[in-house]
VOBA-1610 file (N, C-alpha, C; in pm, whole numbers, padded with zeros to 5 digits, always signed):
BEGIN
Unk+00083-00121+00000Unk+00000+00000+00000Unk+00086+00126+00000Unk+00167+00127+00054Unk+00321+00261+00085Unk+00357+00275-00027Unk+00331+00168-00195Unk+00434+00217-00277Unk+00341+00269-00384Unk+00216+00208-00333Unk+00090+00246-00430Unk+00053+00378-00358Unk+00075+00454-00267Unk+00032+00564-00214Unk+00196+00649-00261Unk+00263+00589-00258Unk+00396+00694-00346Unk+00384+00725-00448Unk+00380+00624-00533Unk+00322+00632-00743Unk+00212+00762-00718Unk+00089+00755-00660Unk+00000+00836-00625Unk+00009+00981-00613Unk+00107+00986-00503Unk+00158+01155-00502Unk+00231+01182-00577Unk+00330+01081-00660Unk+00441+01176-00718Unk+00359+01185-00859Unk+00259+01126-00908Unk+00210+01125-01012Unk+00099+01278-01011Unk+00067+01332-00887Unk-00013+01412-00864Unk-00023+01504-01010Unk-00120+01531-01023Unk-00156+01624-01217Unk-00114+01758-01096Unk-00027+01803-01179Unk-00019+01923-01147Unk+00021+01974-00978Unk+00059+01899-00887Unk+00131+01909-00760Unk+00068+01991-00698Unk+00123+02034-00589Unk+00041+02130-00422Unk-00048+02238-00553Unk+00000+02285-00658Unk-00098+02430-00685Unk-00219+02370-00755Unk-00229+02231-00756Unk-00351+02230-00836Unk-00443+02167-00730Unk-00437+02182-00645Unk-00525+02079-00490Unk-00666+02157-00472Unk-00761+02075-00450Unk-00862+02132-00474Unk-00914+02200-00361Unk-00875+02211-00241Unk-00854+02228-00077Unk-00733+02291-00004Unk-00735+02383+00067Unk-00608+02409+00167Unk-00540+02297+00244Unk-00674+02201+00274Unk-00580+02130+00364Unk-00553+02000+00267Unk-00590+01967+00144Unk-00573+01897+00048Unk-00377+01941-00020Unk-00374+02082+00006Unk-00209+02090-00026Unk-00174+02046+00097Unk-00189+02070+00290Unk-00128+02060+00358Unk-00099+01881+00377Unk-00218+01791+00334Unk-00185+01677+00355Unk-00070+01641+00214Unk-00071+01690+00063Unk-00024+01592-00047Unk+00126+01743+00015Unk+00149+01792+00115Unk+00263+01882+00116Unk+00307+01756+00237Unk+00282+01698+00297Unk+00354+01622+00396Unk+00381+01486+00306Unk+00292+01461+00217Unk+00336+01322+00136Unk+00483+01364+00052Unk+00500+01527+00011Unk+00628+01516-00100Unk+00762+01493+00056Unk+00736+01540+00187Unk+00802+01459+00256Unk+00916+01363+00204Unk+00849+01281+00096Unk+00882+01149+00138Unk+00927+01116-00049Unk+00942+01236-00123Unk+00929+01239-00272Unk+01072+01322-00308Unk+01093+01364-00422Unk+01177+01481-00452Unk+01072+01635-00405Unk+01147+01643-00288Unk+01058+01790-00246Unk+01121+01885-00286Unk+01233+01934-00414Unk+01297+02053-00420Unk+01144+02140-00491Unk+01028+02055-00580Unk+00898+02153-00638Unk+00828+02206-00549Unk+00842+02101-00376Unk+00769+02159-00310Unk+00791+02301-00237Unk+00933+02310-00227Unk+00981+02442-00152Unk+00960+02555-00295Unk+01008+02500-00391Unk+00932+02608-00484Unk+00816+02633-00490Unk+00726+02578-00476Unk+00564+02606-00497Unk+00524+02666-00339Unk+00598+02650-00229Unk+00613+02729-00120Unk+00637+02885-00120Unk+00758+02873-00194Unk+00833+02995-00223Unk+00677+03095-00290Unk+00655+03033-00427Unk+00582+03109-00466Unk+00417+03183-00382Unk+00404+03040-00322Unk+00261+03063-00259Unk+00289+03166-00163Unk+00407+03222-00071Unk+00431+03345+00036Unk+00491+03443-00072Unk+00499+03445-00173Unk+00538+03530-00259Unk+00356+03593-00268Unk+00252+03534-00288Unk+00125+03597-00293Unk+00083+03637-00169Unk+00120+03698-00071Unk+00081+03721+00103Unk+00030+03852+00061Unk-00065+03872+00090Unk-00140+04067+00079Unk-00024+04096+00187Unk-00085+04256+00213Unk+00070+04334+00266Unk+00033+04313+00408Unk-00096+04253+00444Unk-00131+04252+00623Unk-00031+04098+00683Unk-00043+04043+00524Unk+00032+03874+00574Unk-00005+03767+00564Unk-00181+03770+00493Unk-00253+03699+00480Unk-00224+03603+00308Unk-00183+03522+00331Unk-00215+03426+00216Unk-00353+03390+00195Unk-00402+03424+00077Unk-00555+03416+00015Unk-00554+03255-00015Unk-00720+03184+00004Unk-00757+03091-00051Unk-00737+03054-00185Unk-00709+03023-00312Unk-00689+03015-00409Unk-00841+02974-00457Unk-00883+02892-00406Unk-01033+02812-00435Unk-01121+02870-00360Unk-01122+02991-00271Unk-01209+03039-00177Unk-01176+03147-00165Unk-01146+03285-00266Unk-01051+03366-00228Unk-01089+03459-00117Unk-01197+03474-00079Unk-01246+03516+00017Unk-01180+03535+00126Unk-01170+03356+00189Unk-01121+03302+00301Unk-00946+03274+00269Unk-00884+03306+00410Unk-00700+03281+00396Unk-00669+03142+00437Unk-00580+03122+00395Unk-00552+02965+00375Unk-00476+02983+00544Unk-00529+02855+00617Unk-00465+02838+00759Unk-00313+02824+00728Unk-00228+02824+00859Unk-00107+02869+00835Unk+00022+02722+00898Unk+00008+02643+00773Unk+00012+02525+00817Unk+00178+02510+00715Unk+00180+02598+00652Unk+00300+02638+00576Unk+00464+02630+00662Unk+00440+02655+00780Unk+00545+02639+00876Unk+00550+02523+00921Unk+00440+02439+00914Unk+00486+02305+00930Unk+00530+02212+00782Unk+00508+02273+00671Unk+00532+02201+00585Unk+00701+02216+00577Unk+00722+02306+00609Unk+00842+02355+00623Unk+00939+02312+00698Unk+00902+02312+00822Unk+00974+02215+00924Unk+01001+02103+00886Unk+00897+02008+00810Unk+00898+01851+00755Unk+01032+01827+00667Unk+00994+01928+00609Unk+01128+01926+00476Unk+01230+01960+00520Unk+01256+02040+00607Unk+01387+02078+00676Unk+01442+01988+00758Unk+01333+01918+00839Unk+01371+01774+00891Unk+01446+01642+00833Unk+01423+01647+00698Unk+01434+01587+00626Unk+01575+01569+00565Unk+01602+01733+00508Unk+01690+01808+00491Unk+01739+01866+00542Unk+01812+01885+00632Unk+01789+02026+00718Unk+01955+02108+00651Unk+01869+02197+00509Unk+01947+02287+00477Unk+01871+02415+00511Unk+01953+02526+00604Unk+01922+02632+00638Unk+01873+02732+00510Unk+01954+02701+00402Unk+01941+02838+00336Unk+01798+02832+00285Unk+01678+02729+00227Unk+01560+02712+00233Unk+01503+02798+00315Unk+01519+02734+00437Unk+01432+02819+00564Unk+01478+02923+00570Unk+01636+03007+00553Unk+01636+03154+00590Unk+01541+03246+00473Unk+01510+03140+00375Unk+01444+03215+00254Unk+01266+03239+00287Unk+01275+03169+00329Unk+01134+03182+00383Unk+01045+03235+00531Unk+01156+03197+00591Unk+01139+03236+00758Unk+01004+03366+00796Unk+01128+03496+00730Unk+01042+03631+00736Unk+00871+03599+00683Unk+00878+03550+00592Unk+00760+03528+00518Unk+00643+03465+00600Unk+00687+03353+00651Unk+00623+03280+00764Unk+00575+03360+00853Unk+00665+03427+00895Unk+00645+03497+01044Unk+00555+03582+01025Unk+00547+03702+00899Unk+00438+03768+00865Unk+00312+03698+00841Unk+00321+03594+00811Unk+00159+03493+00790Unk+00113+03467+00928Unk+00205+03457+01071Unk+00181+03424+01193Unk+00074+03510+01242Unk+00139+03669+01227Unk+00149+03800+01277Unk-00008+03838+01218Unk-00025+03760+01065Unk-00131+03830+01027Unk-00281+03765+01105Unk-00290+03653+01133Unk-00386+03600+01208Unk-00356+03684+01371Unk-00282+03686+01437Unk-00277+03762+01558Unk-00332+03907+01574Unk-00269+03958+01476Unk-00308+04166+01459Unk-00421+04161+01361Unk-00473+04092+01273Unk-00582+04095+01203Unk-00707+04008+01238Unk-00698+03906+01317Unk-00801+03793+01308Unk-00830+03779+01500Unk-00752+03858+01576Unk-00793+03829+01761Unk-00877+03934+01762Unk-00983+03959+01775Unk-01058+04049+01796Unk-01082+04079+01950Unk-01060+03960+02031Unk-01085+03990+02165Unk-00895+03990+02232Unk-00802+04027+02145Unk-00660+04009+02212Unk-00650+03884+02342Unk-00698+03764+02251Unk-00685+03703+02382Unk-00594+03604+02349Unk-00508+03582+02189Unk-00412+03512+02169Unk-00475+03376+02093Unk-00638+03431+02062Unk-00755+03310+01985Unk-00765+03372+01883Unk-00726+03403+01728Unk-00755+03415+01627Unk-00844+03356+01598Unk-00933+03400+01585Unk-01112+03372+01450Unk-01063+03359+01320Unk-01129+03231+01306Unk-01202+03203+01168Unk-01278+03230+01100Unk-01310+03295+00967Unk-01424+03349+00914Unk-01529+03303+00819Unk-01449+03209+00779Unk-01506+03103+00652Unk-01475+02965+00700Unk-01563+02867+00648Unk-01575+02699+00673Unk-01443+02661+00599Unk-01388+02713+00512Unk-01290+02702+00476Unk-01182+02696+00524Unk-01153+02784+00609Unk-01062+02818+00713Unk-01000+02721+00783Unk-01092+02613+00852Unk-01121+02525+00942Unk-01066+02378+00876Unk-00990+02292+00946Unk-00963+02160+00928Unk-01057+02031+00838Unk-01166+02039+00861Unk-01265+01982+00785Unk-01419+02095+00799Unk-01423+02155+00693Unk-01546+02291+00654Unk-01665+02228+00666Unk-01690+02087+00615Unk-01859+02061+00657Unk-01896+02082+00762Unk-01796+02083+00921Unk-01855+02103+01002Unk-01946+02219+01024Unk-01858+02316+01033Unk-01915+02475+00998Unk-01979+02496+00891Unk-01949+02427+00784Unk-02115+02457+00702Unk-02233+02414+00687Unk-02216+02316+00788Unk-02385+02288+00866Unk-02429+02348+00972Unk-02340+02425+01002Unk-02360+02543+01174Unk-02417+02692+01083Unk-02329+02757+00943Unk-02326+02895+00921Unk-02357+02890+00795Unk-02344+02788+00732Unk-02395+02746+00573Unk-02251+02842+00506Unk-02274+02894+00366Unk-02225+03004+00350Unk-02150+03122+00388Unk-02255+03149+00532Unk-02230+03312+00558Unk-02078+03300+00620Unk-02028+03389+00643Unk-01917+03434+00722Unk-01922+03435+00871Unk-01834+03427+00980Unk-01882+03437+01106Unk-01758+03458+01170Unk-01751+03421+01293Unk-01614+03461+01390Unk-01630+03347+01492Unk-01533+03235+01477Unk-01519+03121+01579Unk-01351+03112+01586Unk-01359+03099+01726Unk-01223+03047+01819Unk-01249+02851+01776Unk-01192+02851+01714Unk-01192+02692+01643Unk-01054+02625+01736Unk-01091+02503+01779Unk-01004+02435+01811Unk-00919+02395+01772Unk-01007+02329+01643Unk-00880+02258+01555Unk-00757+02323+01455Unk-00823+02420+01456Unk-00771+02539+01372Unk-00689+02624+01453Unk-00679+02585+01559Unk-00613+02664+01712Unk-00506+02575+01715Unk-00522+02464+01699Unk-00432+02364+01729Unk-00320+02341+01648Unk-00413+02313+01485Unk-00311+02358+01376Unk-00184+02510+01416Unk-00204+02572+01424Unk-00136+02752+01456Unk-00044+02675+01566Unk-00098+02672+01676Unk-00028+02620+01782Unk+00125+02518+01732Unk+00062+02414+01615Unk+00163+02373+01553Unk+00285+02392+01493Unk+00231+02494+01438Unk+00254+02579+01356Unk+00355+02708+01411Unk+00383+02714+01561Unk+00433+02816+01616Unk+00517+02723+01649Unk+00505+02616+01721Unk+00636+02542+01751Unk+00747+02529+01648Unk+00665+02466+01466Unk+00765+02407+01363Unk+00850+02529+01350Unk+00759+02684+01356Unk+00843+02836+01340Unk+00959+02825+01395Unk+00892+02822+01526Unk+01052+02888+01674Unk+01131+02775+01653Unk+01109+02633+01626Unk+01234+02558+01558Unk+01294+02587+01457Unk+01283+02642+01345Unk+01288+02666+01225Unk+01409+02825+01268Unk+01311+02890+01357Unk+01399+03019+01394Unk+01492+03006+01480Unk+01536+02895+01550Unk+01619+02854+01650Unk+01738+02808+01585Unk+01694+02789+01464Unk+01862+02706+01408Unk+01889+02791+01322Unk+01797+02909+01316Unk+01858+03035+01220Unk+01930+03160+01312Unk+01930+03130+01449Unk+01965+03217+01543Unk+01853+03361+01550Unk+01753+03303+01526Unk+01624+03447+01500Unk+01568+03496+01641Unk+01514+03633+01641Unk+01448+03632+01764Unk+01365+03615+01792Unk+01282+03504+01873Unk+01191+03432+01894Unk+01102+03477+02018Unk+01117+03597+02058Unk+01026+03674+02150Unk+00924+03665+02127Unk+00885+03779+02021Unk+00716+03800+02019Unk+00670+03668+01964Unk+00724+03612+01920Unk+00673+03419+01866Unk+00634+03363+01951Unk+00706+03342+02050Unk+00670+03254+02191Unk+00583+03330+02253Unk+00603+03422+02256Unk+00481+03515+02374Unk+00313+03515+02292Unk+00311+03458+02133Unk+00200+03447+02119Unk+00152+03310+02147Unk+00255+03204+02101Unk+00227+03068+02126Unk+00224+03052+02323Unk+00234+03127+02377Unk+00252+03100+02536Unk+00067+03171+02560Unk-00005+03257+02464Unk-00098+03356+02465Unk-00231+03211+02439Unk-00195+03189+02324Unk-00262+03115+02276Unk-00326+02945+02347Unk-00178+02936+02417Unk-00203+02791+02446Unk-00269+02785+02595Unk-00254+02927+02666Unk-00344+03002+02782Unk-00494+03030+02731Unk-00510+03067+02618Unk-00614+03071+02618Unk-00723+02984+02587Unk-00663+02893+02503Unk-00747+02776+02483Unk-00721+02696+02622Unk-00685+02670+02689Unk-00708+02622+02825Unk-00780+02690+02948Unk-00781+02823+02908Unk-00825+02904+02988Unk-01005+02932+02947Unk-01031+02960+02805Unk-01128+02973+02775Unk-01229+02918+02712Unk-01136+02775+02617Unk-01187+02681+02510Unk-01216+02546+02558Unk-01191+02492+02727Unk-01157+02417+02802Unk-01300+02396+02863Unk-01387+02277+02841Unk-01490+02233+02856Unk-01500+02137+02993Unk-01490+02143+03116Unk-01479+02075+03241Unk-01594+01941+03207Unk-01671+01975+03163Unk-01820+01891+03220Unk-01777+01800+03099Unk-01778+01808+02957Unk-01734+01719+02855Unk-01578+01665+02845Unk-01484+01778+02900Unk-01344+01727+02936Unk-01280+01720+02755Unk-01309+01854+02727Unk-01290+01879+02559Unk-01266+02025+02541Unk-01239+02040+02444Unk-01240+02185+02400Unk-01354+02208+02304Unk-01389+02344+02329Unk-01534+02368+02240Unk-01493+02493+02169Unk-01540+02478+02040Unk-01518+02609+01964Unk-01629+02724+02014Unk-01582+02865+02002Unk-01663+02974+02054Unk-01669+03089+01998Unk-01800+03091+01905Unk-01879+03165+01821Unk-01853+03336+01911Unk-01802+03438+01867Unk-01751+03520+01938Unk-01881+03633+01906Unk-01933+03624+01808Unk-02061+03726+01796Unk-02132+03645+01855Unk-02224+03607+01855Unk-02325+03509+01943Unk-02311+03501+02054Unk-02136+03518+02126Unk-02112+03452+02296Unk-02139+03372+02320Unk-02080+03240+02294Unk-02176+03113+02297Unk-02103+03004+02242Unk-02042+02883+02332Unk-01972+02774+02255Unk-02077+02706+02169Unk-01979+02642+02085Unk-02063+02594+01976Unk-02159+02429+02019Unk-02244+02373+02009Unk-02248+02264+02049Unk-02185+02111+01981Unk-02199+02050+02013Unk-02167+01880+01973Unk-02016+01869+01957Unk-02017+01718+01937Unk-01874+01674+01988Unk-01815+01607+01864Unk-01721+01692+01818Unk-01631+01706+01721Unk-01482+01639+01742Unk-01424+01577+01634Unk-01290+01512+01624Unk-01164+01628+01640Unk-01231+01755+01574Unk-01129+01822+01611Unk-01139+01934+01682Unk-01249+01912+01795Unk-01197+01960+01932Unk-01088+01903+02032Unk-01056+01771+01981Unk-00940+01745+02067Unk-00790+01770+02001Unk-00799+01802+01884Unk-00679+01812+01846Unk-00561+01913+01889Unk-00602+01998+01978Unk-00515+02037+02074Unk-00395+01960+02160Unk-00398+01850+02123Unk-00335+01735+02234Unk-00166+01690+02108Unk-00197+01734+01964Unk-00134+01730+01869Unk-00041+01814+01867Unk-00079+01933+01949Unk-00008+02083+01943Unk+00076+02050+02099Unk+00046+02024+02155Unk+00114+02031+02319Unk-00008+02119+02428Unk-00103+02158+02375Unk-00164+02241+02419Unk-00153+02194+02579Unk-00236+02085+02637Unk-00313+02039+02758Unk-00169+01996+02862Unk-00176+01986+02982Unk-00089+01956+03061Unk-00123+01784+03025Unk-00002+01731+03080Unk-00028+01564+03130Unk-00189+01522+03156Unk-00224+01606+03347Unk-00309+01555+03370Unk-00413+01587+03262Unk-00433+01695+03201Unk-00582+01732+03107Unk-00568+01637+03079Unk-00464+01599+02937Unk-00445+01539+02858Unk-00493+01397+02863Unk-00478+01318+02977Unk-00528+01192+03058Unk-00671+01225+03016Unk-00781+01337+03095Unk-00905+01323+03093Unk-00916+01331+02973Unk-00913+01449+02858Unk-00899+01469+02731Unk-00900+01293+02644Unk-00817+01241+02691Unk-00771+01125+02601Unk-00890+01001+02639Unk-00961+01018+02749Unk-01042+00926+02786Unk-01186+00964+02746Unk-01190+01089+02701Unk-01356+01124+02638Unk-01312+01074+02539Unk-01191+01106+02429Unk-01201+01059+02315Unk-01257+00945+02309Unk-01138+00843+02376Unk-01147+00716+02344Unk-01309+00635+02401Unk-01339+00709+02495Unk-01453+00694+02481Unk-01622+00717+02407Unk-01571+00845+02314Unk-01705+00876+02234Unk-01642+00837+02094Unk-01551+00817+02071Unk-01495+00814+01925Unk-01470+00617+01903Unk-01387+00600+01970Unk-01308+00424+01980Unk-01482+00355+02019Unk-01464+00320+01878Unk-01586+00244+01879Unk-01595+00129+01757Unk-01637-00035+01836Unk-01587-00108+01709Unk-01675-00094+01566Unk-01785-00036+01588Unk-01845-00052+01449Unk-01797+00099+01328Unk-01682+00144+01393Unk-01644+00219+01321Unk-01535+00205+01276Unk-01457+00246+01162Unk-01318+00196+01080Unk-01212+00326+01125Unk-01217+00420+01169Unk-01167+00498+01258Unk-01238+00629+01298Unk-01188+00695+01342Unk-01269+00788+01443Unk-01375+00934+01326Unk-01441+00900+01333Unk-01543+01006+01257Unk-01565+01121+01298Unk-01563+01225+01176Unk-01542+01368+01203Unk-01614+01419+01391Unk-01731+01384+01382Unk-01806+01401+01467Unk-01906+01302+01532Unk-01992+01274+01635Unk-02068+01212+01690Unk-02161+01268+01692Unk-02256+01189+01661Unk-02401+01233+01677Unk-02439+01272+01801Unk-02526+01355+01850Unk-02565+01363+01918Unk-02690+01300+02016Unk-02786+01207+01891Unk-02870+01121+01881Unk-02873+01006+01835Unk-02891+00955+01854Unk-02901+00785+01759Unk-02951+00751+01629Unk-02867+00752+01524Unk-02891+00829+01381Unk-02860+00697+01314Unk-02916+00664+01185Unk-02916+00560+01157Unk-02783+00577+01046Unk-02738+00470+00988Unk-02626+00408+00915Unk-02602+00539+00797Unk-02689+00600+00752Unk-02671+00663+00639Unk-02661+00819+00696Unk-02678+00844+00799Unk-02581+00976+00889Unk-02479+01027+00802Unk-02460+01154+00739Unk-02365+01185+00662Unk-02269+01266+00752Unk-02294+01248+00904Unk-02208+01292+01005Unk-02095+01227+01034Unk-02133+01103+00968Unk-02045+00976+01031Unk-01936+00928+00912Unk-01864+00991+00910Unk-01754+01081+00777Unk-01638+01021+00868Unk-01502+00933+00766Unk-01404+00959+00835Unk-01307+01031+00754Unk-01189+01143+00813Unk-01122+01212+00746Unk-00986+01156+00773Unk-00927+01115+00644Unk-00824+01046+00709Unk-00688+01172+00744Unk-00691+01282+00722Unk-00602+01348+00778Unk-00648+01403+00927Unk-00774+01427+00982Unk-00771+01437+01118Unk-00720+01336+01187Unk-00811+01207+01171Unk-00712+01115+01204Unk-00517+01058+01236Unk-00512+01116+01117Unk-00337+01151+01101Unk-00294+01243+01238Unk-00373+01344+01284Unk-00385+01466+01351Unk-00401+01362+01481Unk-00499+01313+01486Unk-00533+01270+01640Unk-00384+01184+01674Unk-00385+01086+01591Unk-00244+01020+01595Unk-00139+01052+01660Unk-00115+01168+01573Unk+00021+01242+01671Unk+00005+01289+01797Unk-00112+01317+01786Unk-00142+01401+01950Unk-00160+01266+02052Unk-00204+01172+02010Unk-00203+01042+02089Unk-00065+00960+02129Unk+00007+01010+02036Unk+00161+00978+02065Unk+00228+01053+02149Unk+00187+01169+02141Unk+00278+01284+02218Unk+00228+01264+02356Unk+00117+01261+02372Unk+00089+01207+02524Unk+00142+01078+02596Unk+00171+00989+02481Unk+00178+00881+02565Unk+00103+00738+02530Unk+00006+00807+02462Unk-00115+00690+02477Unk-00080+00601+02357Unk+00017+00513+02307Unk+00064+00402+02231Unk-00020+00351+02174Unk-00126+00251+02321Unk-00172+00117+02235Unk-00311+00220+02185Unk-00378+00318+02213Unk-00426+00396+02159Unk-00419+00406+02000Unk-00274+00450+01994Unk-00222+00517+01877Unk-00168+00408+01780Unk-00174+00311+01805Unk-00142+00199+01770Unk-00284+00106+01698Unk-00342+00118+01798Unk-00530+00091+01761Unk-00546+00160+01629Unk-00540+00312+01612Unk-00601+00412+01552Unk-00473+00403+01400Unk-00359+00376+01404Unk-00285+00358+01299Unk-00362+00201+01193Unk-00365+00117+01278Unk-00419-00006+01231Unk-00542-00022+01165Unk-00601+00077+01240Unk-00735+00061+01183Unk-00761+00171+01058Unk-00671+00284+01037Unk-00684+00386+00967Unk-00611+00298+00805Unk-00499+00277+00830Unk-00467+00142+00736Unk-00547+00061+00677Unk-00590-00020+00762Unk-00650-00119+00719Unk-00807-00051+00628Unk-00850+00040+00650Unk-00971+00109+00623Unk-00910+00105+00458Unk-00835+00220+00422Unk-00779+00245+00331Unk-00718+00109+00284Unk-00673+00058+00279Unk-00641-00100+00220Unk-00732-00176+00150Unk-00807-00157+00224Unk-00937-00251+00198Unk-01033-00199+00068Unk-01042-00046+00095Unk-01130+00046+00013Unk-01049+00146-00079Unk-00934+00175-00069Unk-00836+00278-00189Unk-00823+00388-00146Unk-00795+00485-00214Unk-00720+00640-00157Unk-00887+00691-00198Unk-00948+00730-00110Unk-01026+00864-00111Unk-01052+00955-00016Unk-01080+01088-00076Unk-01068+01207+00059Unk-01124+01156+00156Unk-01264+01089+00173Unk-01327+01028+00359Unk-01396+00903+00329Unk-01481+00890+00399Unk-01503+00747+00434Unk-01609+00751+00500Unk-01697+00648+00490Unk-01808+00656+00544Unk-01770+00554+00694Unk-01802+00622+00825Unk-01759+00611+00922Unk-01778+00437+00960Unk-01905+00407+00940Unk-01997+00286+00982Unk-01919+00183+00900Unk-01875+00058+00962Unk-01828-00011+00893Unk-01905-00145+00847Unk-01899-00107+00707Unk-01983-00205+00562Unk-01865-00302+00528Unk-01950-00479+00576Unk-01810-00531+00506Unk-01826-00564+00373Unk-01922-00500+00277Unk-01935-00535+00138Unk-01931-00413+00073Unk-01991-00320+00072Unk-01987-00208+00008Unk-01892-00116+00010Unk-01848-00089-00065Unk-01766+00092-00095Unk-01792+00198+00019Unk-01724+00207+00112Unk-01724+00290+00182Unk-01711+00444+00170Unk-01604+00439+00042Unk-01525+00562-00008Unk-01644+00693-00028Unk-01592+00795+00003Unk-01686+00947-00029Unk-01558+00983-00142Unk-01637+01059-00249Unk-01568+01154-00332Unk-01515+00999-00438Unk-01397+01065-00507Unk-01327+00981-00626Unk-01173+00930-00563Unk-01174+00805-00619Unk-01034+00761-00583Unk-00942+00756-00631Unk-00844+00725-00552Unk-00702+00739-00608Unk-00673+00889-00620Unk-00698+00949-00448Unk-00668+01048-00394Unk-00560+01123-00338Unk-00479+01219-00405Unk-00346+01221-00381Unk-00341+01281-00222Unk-00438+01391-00158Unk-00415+01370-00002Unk-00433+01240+00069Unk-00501+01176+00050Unk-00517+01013+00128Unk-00379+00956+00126Unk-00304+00958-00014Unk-00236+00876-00027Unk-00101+00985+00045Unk-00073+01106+00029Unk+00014+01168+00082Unk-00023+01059+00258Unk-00119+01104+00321Unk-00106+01087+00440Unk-00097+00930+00464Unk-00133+00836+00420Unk-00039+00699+00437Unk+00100+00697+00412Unk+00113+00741+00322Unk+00281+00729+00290Unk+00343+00803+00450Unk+00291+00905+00481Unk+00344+00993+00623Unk+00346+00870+00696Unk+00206+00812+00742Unk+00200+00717+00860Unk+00270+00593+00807Unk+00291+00566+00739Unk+00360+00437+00727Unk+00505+00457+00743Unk+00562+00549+00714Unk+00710+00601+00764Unk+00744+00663+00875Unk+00621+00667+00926Unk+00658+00633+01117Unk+00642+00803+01147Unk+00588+00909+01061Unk+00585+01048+01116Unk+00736+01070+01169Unk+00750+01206+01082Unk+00925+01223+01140Unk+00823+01357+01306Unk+00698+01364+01288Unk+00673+01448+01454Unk+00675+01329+01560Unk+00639+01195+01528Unk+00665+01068+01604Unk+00801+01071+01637Unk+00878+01083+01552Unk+01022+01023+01625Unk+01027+01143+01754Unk+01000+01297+01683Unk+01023+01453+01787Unk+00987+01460+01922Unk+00825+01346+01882Unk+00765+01334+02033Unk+00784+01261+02069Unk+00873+01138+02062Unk+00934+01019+02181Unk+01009+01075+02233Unk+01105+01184+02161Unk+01228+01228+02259Unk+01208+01305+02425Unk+01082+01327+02392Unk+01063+01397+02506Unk+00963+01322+02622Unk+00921+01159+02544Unk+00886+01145+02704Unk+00953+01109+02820
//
């Protein structure tokens, strides 16, 4: 499956600029990982070459909405990989202004929670476009918190081996990771809840990527323990092939179009399940994310409920993000090796 998910990406029509999704480049940008990535730092190069002058990289497919800022981790990957400086000193500044522009343009309440404005924005958009449809709005998103959060660490590494000054960097990632604990931090569900900032008002139901904070470092140990035991308790479930965008809130029958699996959140929970600790967890959730895809081929999601005869697959196959993100998990995540070192 690893070599049929390689052929896949490197065959991609047209590479990261032709992806039909933001996070469709951020997943087939972690598969060139594992490819000749010198097109990818070029098609990098160019994409912060388009930053408006506030810092914002525009949607290409949504121009509306700015593409999340997941660019510093693609970056880190490849540098990991490679780790030639002169890449990253080329890009660094560029980054940092994409940081800056969600902080001074997108915190409306200075609390170190940049808003989202479009479904686009967000890690998987159906969610929010069954909450706002269309319209525009202002949510402290978790998952999208978590991503950034990421995203500030791969930076201040990135700026650490360039000898950069990493002040106001850390003091937002120290802002941020206070505030989603401080304000996004759900006691009674033992989750993080996204929070609709016009309205005043967390959002309801229980989403895959409200926990993805646990990916970023966000939660202490102990959270992280409770955190890891709602999951595994509303998500780790055998009639499912891995963990689905969201849970119903009611008892919904088989054809629930809630019951979606994304195989890059998944990828997401993964790491955050490693970084804590939780193995046979993460071990469960690799196996079964595999085996899903094995069975059924590269497509963007999956129908959550597991059919042992039918086509599970959503969308068209022989999907170059699917297959980017197996090729990642099957080579063991170079953020896997980052987060053993530290338990």
């Amino acid at each position: 499956m690893a070599q049929a998910a390689l052929q896949i990406v490197q065959s991609a029509a047209g590479g990261l600029q032709h992806c039909t999704s933001a996070m469709e480049q951020y997943a087939l940008g972690l598969g060139h990982t594992y490819t000749d990535y010198t097109e990818a730092w070029d098609w990098l190069q160019q994409t912060l070459a388009s930053q408006t002058e506030q810092g914002s990289i525009p949607n290409v497919q949504h121009p509306q909405a700015s593409t999340p800022p997941f660019h510093s981790i693609l970056a880190w990957y490849w540098w990991k990989k490679n780790p030639d400086t002169a890449r990253i000193e080329a890009c660094f500044d560029a980054l940092l202004k994409t940081h800056a522009y969600w902080y001074e343009q997108r915190d409306p309440r200075e609390l170190g929670l940049p808003c989202i404005h479009f479904a686009e924005e967000s890690l998987w958009p159906k969610s929010l476009r069954s909450v706002y449809g269309a319209h525009s709005f202002q949510v402290q998103d978790p998952g999208f918190l978590a991503l950034f959060c990421r995203a500030n660490e791969c930076l201040a590494d990135l700026g650490e081996a360039l000898g950069k000054d990493l002040s106001t960097l850390l003091e937002w990632q120290e802002l941020t990771v206070f505030g989603l604990n401080e304000d996004l931090w759900d006691d009674r569900t033992h989750t993080y809840r996204p929070y609709d900032v016009v309205q005043a008002k967390h959002l309801p139901g229980l989403y895959l990527s409200n926990y993805l904070p646990m990916w970023a470092g966000v939660p202490d140990q102990e959270q992280a323990e409770r955190l890891g035991r709602s999951l595994v308790k509303g998500f780790f479930r055998e009639d499912y092939w891995a963990l689905p965008t969201q849970i119903p809130q009611e008892k919904t029958g088989e054809m629930d179009p809630s019951l979606a699996v994304s195989p890059l959140l998944n990828r997401l929970m993964y790491a955050g399940l490693i970084r804590y600790g939780f193995v046979e967890n993460a071990s469960y959730l690799l196996k079964k994310t595999l085996l899903m895809v094995g069975s059924y081929g590269f497509y963007p999601a999956y129908q959550a409920l597991m059919h042992p005869y039918d086509n599970i697959g959503i969308g068209s196959g022989n999907d170059e993000g699917t297959a980017a993100i197996v090729l990642d998990m099957t080579n063991g995540l170079l953020e896997k090796r980052s987060f053993e070192q530290h338990w």
